[in-house]
N, C-alpha and C positions, 0 to 999 in steps of 0.2 A: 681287184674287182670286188665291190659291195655288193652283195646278191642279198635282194630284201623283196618282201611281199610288200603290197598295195594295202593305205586303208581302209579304213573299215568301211564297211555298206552297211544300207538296212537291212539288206539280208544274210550277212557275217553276224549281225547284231540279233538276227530270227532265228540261228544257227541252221539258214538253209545252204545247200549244196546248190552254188549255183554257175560250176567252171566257164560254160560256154556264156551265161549271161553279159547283161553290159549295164550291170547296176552305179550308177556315181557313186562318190565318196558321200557317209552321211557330216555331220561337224563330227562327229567326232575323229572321223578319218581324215578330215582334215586338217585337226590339231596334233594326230598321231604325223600326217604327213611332214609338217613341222620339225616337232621331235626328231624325228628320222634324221631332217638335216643338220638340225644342232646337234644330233650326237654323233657328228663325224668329226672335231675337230683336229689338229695335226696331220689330214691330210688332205693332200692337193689334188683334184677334180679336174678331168680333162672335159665328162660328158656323161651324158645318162642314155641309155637302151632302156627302151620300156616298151611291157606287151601293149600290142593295139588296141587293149578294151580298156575302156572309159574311167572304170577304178586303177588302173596302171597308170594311164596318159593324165589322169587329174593328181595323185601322187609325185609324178616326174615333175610337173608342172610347178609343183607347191617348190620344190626341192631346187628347178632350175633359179624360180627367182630368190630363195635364199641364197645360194651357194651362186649364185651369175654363174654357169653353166649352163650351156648348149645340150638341149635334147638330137642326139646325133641319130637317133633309128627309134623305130616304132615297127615293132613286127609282129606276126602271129607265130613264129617259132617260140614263142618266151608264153606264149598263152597257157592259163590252164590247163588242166585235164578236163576233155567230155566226157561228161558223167553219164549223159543220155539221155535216157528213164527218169534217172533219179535227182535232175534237177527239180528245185524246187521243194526239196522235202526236206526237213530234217533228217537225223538219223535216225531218230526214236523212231517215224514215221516211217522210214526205209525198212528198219529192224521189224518192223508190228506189219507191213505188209507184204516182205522177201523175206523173212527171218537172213538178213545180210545183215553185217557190222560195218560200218564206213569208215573208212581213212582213204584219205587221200590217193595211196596207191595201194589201192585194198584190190585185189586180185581175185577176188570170189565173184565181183559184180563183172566180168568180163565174160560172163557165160551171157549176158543179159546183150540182144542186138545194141546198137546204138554208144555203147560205151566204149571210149579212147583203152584201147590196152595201155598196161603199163610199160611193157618195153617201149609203146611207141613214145610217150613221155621221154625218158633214157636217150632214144634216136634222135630225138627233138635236140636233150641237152646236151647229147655229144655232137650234134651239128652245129647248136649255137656257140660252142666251145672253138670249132673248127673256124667260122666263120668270124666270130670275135681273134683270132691268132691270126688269120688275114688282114682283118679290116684294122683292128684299132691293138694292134701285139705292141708294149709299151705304152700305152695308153691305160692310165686310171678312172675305170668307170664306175658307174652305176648303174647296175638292173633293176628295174622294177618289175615285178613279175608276179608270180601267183604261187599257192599254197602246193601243191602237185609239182610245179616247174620246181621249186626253191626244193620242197626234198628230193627230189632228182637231182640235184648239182650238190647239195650232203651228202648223199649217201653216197657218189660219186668220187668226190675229193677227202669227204671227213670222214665218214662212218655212218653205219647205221642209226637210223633216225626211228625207230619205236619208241614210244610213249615218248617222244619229244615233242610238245606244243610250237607250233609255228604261227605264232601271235598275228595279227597286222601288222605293218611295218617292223617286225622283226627280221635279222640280220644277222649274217654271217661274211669274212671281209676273207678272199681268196689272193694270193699270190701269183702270179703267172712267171715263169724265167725259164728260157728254153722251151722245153718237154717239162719240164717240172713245174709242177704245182705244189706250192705250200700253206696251209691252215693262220693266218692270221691275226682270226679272231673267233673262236667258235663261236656259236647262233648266241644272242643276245634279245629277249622280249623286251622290247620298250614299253 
């Protein structure tokens, strides 16, 4: 399993917060989408899962017709984190008006209504984990997903993810056999 974040937007590129949005890919996320797929070679693709919002589904999309691969799911399990409030801002902007620090699963903003806890993130990932072992067990995929979902399935299978950047289409390549899970390929920024 290829667990990879979606490219870039205009506003990945504004460095706003914006998990619930449904911003498109800008060109450059769509040349990153590219990249993505030529830098899989040596192995063989059954299918892509990709989150339901517009920067995931235009990502998959780029990847299905390089690699001739079937988009087999489009769900909101794989979706971001609701940030809430704090859509729409930068951090610096978050930081100067909450005196908060943002990361992706930054746990301080969860006193604020409206924002996704971070366990519920984790419940998301170990569902889609279950449901991926149903649906497609043996099966080589690809996720396309978001910045929030992707360290939730690191820090899950590999380790903790502090001060690790989780670029656009950056990637990390999981094993599934059994009950066991093996590290493949640690996260790669393309």
């Amino acid at each position: 399993m290829v667990v990879a974040r979606h490219g870039q937007t205009d506003s990945n590129a504004r460095g706003l917060w914006i998990g619930n949005g449904n911003d498109p890919l800008n060109s450059t996320g769509i040349e990153q989408s590219a990249v993505l797929a030529n830098s899989l070679p040596g192995y063989k693709f059954d299918m892509i899962i990709s989150s339901d919002k517009l920067r995931s589904i235009q990502t998959a999309d780029i990847i299905t017709k390089i690699l001739k691969i079937p988009v087999a799911m489009r769900t909101g399990l794989i979706r971001d984190r609701d940030y809430g409030r704090f859509e729409g801002f930068t951090s610096d902007q978050i930081m100067k008006e909450y005196g908060v620090k943002m990361s992706s699963l930054s746990r301080e903003i969860e006193v604020f209504a409206s924002v996704e806890p971070v366990q519920s993130v984790f419940e998301r990932a170990k569902r889609f984990v279950r449901l991926y072992s149903q649906l497609f067990n043996g099966k080589n995929v690809i996720v396309i997903t978001h910045g929030a979902f992707m360290r939730a399935m690191y820090e899950m299978f590999v380790g903790r993810s502090d001060g690790i950047r989780f670029a656009n289409c950056s990637r990390f390549i999981l094993g599934f056999e059994g009950e066991g899970v093996s590290v493949l390929s640690d996260l790669i920024n393309l």
